[in-house]
N, CA and C of each residue as an Amber inpcrd file, in Angstrom:
protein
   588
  20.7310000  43.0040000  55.6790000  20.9370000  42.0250000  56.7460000
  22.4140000  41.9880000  57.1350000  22.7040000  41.8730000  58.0630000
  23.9730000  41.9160000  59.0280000  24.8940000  40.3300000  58.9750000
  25.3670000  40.0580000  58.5110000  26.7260000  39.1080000  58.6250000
  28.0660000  39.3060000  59.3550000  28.4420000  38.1450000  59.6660000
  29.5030000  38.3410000  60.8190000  30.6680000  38.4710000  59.3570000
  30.6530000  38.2670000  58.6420000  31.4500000  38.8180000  57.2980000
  31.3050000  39.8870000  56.6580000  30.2830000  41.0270000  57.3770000
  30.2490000  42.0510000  57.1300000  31.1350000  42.9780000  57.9250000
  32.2380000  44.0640000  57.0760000  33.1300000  45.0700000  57.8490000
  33.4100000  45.5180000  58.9820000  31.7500000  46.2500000  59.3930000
  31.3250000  47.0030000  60.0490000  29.7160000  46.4360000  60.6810000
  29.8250000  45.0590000  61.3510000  28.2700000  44.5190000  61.9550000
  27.6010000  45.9780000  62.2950000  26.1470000  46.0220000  61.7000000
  25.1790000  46.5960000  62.1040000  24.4950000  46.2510000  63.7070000
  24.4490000  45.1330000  63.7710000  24.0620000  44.1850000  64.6470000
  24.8670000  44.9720000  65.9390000  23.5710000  45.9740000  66.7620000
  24.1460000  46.5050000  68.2890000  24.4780000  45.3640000  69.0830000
  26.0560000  46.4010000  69.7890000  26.8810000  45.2640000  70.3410000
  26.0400000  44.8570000  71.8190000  26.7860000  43.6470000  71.7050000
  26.1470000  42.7090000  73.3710000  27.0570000  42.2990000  73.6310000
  28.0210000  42.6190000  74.3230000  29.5790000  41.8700000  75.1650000
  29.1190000  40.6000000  75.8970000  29.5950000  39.7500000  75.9040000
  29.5290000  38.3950000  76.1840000  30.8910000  38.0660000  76.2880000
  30.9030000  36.6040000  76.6780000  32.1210000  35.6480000  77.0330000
  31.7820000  34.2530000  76.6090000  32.7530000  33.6320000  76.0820000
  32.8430000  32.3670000  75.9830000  33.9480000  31.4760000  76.9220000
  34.2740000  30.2820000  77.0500000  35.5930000  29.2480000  77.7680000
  35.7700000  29.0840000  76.1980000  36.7850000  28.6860000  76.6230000
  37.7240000  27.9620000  75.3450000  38.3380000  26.4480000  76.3920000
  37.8640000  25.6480000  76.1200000  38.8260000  24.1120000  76.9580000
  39.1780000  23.4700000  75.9930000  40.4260000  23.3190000  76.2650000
  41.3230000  22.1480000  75.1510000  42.0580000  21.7310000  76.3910000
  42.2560000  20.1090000  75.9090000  43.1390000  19.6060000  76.8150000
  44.5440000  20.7130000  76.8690000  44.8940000  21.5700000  76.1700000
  46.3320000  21.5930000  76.8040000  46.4730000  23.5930000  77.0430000
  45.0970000  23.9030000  76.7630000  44.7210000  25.3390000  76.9370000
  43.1370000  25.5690000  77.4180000  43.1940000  26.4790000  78.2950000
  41.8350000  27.3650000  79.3710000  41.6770000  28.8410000  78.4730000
  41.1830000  29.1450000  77.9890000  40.6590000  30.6490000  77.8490000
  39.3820000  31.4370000  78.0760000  39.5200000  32.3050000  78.5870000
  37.5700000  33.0190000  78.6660000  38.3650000  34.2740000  77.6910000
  37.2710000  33.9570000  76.5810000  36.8840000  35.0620000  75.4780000
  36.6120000  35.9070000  75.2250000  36.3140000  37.3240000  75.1060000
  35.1770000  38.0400000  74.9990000  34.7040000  38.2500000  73.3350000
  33.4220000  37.9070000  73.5770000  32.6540000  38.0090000  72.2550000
  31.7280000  39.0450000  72.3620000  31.1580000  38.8160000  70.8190000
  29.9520000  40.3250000  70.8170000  29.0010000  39.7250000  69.7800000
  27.9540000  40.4090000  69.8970000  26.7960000  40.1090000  68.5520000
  27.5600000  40.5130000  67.8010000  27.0760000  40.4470000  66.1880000
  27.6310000  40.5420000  65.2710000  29.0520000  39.9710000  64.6620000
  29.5680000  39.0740000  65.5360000  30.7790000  37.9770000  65.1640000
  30.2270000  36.4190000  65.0410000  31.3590000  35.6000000  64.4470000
  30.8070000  34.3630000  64.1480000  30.6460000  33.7340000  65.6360000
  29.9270000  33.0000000  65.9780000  29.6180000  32.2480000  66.6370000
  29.5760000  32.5970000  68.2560000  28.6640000  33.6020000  68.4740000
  29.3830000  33.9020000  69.5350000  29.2500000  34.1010000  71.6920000
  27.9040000  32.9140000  71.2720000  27.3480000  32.0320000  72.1390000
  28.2330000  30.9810000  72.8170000  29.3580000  30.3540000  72.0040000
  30.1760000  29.2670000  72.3230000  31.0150000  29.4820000  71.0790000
  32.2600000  28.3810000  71.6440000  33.1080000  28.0700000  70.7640000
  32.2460000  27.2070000  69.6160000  32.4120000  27.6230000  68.2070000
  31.6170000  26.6100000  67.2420000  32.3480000  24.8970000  67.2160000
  31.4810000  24.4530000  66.7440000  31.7640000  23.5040000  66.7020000
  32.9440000  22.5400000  65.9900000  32.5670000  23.1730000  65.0270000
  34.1170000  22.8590000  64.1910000  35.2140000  23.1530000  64.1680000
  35.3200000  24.8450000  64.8310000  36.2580000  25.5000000  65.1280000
  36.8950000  24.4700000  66.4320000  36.2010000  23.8260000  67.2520000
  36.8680000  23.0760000  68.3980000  37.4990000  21.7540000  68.1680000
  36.3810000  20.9200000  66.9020000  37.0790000  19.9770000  66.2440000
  38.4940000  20.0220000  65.1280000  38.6980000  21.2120000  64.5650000
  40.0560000  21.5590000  64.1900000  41.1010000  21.7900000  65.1760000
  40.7500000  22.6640000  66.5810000  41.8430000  22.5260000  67.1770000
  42.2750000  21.1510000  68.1600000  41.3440000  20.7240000  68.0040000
  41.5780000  19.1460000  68.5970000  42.1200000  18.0390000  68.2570000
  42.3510000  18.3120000  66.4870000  43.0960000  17.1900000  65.8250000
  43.8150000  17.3070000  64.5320000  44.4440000  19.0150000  64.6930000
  45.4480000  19.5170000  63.7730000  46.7810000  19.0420000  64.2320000
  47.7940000  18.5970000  63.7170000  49.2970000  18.6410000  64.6250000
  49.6690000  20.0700000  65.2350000  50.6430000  19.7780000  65.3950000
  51.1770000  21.7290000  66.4940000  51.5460000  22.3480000  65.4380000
  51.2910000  23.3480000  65.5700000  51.9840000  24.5320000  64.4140000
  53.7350000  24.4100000  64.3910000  53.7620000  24.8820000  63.6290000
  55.2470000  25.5250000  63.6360000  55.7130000  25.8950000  64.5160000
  56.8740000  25.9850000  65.0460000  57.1210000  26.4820000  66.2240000
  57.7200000  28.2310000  66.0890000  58.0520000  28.3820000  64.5250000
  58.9140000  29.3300000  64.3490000  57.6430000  29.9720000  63.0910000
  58.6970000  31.3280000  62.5960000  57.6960000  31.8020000  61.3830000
  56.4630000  32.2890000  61.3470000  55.8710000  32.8910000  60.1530000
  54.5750000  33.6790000  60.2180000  53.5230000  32.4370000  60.2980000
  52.0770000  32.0870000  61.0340000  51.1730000  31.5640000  60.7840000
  50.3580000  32.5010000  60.3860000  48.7710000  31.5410000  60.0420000
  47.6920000  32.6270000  59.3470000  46.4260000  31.4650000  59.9420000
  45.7260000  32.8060000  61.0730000  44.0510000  31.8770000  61.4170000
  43.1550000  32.8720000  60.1180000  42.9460000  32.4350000  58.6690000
  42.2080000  32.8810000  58.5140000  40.5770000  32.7780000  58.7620000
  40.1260000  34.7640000  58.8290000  38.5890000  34.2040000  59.2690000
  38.8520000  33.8990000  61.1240000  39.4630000  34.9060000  61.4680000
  39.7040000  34.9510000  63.1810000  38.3970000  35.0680000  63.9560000
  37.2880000  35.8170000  63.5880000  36.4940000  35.7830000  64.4980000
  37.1980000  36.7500000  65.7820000  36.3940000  36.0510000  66.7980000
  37.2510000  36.7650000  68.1160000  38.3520000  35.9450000  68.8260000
  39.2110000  34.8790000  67.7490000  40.5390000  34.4000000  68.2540000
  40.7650000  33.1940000  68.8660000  39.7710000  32.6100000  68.7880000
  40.1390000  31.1100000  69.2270000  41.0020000  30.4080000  68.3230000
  41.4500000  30.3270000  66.8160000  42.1120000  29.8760000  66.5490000
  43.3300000  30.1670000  66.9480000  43.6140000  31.6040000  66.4870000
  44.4460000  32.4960000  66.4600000  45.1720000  32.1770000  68.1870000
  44.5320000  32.2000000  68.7850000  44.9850000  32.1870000  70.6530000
  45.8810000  30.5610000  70.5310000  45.0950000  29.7850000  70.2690000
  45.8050000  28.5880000  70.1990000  47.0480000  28.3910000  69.4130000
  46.6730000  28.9400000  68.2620000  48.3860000  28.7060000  67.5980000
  49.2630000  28.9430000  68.4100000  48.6820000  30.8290000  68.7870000
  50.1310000  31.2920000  69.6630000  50.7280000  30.5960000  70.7720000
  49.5310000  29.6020000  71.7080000  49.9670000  29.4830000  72.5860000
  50.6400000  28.0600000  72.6770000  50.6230000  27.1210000  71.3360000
  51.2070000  26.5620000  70.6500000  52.4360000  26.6470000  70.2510000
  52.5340000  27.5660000  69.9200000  53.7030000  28.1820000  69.1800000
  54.3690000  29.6330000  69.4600000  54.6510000  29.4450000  70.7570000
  54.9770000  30.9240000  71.0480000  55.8410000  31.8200000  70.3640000
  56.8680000  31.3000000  70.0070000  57.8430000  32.2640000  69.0040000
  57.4230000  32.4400000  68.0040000  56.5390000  32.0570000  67.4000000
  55.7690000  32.4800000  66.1540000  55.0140000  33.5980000  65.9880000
  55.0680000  34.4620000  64.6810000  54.4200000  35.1330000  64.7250000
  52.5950000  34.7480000  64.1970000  51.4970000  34.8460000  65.1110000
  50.7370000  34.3700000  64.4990000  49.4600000  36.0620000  63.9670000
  49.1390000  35.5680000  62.8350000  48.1930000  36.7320000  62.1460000
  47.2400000  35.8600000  61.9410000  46.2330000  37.1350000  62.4520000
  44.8200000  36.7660000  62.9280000  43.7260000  37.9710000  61.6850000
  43.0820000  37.6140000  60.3620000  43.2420000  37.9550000  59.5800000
  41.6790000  37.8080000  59.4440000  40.6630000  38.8150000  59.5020000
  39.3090000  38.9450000  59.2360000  39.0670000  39.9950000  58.3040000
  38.0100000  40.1900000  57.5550000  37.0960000  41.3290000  57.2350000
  36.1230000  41.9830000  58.2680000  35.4160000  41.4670000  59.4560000
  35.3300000  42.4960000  60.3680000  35.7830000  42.7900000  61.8880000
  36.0340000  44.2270000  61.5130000  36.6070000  45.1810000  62.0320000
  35.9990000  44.8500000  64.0130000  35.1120000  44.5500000  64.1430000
  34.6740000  44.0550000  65.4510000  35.4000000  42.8870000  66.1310000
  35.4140000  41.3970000  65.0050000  36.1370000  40.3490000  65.2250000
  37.7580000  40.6480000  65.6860000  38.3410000  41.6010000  64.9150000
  39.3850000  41.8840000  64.7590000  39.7500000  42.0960000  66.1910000
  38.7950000  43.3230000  66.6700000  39.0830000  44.1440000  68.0660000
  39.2780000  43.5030000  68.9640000  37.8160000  42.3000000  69.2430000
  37.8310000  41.5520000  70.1730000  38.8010000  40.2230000  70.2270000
  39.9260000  39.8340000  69.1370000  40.8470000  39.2140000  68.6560000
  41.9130000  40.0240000  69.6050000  42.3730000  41.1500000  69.6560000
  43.0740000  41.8860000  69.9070000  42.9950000  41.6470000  71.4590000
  42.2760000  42.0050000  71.8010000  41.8950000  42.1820000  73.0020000
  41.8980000  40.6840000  74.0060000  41.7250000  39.9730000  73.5670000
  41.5620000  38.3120000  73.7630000  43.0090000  37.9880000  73.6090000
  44.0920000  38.5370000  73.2130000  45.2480000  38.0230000  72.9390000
  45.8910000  38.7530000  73.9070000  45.9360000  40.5130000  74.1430000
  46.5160000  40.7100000  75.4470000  46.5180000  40.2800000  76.4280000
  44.5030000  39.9710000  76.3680000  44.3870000  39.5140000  77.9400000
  45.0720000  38.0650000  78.8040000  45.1670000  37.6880000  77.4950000
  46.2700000  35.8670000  77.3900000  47.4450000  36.2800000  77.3000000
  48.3680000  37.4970000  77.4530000  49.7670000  37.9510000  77.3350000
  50.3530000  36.9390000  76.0620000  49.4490000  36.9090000  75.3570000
  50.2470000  36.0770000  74.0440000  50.1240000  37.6500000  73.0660000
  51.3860000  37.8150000  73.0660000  52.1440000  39.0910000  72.4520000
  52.7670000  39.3020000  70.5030000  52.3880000  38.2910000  70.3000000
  53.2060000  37.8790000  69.1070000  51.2680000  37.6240000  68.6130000
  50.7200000  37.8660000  68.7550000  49.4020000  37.7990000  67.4270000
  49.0620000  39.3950000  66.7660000  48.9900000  39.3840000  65.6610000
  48.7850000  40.4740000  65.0080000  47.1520000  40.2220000  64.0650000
  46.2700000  41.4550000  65.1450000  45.0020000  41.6830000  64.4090000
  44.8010000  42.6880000  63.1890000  44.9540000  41.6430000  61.7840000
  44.9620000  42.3650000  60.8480000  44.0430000  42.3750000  59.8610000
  43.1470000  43.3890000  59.3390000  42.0390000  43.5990000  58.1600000
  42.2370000  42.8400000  56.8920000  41.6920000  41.6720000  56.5790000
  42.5460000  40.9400000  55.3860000  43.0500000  42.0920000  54.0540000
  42.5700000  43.1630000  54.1050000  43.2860000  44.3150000  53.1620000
  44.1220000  45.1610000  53.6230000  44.8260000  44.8220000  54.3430000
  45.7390000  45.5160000  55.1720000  46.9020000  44.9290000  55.4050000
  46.8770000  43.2010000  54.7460000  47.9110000  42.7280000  55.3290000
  48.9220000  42.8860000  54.5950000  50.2020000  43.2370000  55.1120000
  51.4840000  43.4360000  54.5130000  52.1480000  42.5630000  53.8930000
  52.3800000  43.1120000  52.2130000  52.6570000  42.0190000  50.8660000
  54.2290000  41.4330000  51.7710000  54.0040000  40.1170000  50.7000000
  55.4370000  39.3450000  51.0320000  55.4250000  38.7050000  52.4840000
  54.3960000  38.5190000  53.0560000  54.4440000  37.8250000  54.4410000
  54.0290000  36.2210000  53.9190000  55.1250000  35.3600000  53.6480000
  53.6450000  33.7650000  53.7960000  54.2820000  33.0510000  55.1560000
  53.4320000  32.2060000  54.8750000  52.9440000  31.3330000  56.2810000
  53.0830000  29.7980000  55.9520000  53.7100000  29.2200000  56.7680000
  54.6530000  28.0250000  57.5110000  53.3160000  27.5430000  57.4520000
  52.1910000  28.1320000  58.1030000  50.6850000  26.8960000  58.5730000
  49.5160000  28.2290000  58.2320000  48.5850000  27.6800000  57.5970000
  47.5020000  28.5670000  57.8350000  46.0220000  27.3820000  58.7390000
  45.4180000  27.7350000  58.9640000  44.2660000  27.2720000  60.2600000
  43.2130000  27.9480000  59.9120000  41.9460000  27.2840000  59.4900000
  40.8540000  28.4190000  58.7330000  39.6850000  27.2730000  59.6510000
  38.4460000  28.3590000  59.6480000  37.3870000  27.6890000  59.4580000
  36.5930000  28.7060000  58.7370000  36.2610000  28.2530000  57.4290000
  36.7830000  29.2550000  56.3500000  35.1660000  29.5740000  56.6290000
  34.8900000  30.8020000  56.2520000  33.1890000  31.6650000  55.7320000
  32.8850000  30.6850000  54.8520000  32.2180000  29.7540000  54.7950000
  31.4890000  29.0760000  53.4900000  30.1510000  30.1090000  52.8390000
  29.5600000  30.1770000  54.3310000  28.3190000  31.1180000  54.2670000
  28.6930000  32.4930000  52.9310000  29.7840000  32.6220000  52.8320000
  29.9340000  33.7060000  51.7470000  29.6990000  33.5980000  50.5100000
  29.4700000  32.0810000  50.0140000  28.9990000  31.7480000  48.7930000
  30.1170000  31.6890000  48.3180000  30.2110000  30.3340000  46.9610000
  30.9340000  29.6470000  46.3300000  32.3640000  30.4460000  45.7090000
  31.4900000  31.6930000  45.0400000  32.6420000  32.2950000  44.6240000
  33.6790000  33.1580000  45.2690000  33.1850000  33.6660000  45.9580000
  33.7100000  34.4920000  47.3360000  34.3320000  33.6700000  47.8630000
  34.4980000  32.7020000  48.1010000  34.8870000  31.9800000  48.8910000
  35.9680000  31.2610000  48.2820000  36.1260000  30.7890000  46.7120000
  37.1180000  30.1720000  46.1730000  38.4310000  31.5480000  45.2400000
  37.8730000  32.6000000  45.6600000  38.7750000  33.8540000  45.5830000
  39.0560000  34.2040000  46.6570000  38.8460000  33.6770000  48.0970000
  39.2650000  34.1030000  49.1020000  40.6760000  32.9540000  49.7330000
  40.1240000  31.8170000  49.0610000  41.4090000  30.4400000  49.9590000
  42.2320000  30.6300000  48.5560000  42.0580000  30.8540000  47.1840000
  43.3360000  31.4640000  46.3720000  43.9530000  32.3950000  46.8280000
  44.0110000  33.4790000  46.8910000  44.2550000  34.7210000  47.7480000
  45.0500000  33.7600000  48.6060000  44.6000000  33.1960000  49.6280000
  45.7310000  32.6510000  50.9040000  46.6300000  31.7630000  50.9280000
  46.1020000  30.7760000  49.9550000  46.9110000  29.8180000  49.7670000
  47.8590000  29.5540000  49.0960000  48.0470000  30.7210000  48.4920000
  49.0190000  31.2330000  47.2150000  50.1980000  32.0290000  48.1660000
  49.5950000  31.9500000  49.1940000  50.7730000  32.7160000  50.6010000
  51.3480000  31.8290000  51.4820000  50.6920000  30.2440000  51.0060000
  51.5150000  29.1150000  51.9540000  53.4290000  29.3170000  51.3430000
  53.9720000  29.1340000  52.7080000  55.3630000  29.1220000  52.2010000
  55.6700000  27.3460000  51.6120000  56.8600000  27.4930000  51.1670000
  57.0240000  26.1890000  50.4580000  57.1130000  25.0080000  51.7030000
  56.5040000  23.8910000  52.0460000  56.6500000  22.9670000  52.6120000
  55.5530000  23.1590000  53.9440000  54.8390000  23.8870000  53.4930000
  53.4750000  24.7750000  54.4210000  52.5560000  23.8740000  54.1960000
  51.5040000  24.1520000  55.3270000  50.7030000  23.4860000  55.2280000
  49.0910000  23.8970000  55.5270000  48.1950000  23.7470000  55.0960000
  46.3420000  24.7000000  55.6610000  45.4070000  23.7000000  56.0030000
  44.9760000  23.7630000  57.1100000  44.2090000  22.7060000  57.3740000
  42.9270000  23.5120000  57.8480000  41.9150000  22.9490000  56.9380000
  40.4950000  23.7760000  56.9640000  39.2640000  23.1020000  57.2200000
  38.6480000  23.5960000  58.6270000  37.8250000  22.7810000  58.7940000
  36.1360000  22.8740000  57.9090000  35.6340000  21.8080000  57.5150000
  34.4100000  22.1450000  56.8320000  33.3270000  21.1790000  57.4380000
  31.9030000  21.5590000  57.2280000  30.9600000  20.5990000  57.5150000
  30.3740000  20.0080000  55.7620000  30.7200000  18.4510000  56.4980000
  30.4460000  17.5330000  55.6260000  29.0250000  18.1950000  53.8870000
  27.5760000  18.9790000  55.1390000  26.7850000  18.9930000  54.4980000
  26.8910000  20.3390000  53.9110000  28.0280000  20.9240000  54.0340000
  28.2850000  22.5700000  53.4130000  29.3150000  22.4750000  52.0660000
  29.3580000  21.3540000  51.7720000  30.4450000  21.0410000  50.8690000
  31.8720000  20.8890000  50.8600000  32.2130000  20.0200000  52.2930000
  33.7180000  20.0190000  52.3070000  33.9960000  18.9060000  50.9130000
  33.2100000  17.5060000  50.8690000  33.6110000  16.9850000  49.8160000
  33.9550000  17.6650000  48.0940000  33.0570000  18.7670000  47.8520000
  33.3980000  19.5710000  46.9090000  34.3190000  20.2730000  47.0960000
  34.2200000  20.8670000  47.7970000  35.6150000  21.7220000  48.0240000
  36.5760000  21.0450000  47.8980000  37.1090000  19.6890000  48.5630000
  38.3770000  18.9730000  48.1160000  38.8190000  19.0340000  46.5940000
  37.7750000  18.7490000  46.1780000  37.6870000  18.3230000  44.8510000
  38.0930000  19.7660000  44.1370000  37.7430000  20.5570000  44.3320000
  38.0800000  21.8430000  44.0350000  39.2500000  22.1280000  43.9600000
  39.8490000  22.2370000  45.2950000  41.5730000  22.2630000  45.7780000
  41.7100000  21.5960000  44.4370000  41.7440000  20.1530000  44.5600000
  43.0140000  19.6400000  43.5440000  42.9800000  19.9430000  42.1090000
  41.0670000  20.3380000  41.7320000  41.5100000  20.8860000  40.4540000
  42.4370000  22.4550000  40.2080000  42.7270000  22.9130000  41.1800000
  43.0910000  24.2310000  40.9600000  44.9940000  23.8130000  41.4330000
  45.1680000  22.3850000  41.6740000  46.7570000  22.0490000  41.6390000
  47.0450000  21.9770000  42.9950000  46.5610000  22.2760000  43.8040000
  46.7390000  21.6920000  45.0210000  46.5590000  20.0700000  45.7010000
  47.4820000  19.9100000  46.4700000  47.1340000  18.3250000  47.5080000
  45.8510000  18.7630000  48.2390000  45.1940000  18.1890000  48.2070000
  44.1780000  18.3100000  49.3220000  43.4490000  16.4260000  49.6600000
  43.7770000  16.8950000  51.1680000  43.3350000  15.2090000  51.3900000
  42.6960000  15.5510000  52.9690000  41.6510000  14.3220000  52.9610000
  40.9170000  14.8710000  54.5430000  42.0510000  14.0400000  55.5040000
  42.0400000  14.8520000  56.5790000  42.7470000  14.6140000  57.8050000
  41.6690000  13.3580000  58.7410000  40.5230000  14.2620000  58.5470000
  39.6850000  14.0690000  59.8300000  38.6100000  13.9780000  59.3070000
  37.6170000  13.0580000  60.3560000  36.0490000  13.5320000  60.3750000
  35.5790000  12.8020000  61.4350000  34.8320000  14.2810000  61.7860000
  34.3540000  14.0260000  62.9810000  32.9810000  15.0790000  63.3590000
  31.3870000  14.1870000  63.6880000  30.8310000  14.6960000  63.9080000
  30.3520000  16.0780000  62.4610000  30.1810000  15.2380000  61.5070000
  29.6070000  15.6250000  60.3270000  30.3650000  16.9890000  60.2390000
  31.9910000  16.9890000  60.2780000  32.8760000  17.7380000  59.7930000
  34.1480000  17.3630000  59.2140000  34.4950000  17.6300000  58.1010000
  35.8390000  17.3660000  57.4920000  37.1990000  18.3630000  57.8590000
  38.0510000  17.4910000  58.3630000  39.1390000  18.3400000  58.3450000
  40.4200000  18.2650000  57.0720000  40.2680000  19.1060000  55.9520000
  41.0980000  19.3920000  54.6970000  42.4120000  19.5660000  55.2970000
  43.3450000  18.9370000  54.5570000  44.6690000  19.2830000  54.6260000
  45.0230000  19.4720000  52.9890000  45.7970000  20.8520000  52.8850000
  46.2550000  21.4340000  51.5180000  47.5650000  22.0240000  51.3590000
  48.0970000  21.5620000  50.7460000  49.7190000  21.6900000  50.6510000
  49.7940000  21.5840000  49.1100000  50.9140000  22.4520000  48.3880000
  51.4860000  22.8460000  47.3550000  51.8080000  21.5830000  46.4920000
């Protein structure tokens, strides 16, 4: 079976488009079968960018889990001097990430294979709407892995749905030594904030 967390989607492509509307950004998307969500902007993914503060203005960010770039588009266009990395396992998401960022002349996003990314880079802000769907363990070796790349005084704000286990997951964060405290909730989603 085919997952949008799979490398290489099996799932023959279907080019599509999505809008992206935020009060302070317009985008049309291009999406494909075999990526997360790719009928519309998801849902949570819209409730994180709706009630995160602004990124950094400077420094590396991290959308992990880019999909085809709606996070990733917003940071940049947030934060233009920033460098923002747009950081998936598949290779499709990635493309259409790429491609979604020229077409927005936001020049400063880098579509990168999460095994590819170049050691010694951390990040000022990371922005996830993390794969839960990958299962527990996969998933708590994947936000170690990243969060171990927040720079000092950094910050990750991750959106979760209430009934997928954001309350566990908090709970998680702090046993593993992290702050983690909800920002938000809205519409049977938690927004995590996790800092060092």
């Amino acid at each position: 079976m085919a997952h949008y967390f799979s490398e290489r989607p099996e799932t023959a492509s279907k080019p599509g488009s999505v809008d992206l509307v935020l009060p302070d950004l317009h985008l049309r998307l291009e999406t494909d079968r075999g990526v997360f969500s790719p009928e519309r902007v998801d849902v949570g993914t819209r409730i994180l960018l709706e009630t995160v503060p602004p990124p950094p203005p400077l420094g590396d960010l991290l959308d992990l889990g880019c999909g085809y770039g709606p996070i990733a588009l917003t940071m940049a266009s947030r934060a233009p001097e920033a460098t923002v990395w747009a950081v998936d396992v598949n290779r499709r998401s990635l493309e259409l990430t790429e491609r979604n960022a020229r077409a927005a002349r936001l020049y400063k996003v880098r579509s990168v294979h999460a095994d590819e990314m170049p050691e010694g880079v951390t990040f000022q802000a990371i922005w996830s709407n993390p794969a839960i769907r990958i299962g527990k363990a996969a998933l708590h070796e994947m936000l170690t892995r990243w969060l171990s790349r927040l720079a000092p005084g950094g910050a990750a704000y991750l959106v979760v749905q209430k009934h997928l286990g954001s309350d566990s997951l908090q709970r998680w964060l702090g046993e593993q030594g992290w702050q983690a405290s909800r920002e938000a909730s809205r519409a049977a989603y938690r927004i995590l904030k996790v800092q060092r």
